[in-house]
C-alpha positions in Angstrom: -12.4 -0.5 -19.4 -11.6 1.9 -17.1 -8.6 5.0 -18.3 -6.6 3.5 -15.3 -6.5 0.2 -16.1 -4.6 -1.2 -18.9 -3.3 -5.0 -19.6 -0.1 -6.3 -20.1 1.4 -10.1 -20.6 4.4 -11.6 -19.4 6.0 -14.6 -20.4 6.5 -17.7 -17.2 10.0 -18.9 -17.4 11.3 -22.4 -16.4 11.9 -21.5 -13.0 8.5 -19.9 -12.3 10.6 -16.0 -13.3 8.9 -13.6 -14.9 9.8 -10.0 -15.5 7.5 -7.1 -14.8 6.6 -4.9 -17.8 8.6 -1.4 -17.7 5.0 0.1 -17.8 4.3 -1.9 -15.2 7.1 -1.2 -13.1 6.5 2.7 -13.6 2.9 2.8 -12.6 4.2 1.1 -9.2 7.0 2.9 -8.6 9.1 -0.3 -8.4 13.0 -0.4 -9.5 15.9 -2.5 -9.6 16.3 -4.0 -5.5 12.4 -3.0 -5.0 10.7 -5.4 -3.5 6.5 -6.6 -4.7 4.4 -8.3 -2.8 1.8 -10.6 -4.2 -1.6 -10.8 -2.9 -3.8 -13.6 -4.0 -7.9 -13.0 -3.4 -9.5 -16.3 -5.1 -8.3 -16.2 -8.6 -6.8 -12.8 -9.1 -3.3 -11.9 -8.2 -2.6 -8.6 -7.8 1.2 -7.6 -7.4 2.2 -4.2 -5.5 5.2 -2.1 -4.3 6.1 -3.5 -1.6 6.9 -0.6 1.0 3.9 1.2 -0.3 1.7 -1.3 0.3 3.3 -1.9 4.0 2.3 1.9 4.5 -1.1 1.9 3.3 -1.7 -1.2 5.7 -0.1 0.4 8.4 -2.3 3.6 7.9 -5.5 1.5 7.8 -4.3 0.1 11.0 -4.2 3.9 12.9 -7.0 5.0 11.5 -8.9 2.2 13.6 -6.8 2.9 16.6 -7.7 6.6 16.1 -11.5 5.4 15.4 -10.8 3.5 19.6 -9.9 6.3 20.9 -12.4 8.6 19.9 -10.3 10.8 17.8 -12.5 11.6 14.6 -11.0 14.9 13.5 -7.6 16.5 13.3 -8.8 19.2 15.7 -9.4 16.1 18.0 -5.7 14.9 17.5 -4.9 18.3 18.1 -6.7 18.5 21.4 -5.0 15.5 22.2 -1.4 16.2 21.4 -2.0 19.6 23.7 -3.4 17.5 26.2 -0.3 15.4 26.7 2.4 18.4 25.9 0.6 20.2 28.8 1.1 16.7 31.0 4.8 17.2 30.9 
């Protein structure tokens, strides 16, 4: 198994709760109020922090936009931004 990968059990409750090991919890960066999100692929469930998960989807997203638009570098965002600060 891989160094970054470890198991851990939790016990289902009546009411479908469970509580998310403190190791867990620390590898995600999740705290009391955080919010997870669960994503289900087939069998596997995996559960992530919420708002970091939101930002990695969002950053996937730009980086297609960016891909559109024909920006491929930073000195190509660069050229841009100059481009449009220049317009004004």
């Amino acid at each position: 198994m891989d160094a970054n990968v470890f198991v851990d059990n939790a016990k289902v409750m009546a009411k479908g709760q469970v509580t998310i090991p403190k190791d867990v919890r620390e590898v995600l960066g999740i705290t009391s109020g955080d919010r997870v999100s669960f994503i289900v692929e087939k069998n596997t469930v995996r559960i992530v922090n919420s708002a970091v998960y939101a930002m990695q989807v969002l950053q996937q997203e730009m980086e297609k936009d960016a891909e559109q638009a024909g920006l491929h570098s930073e000195d190509d965002v660069m050229a841009l931004v100059k481009e449009l600060r220049d317009e004004e």
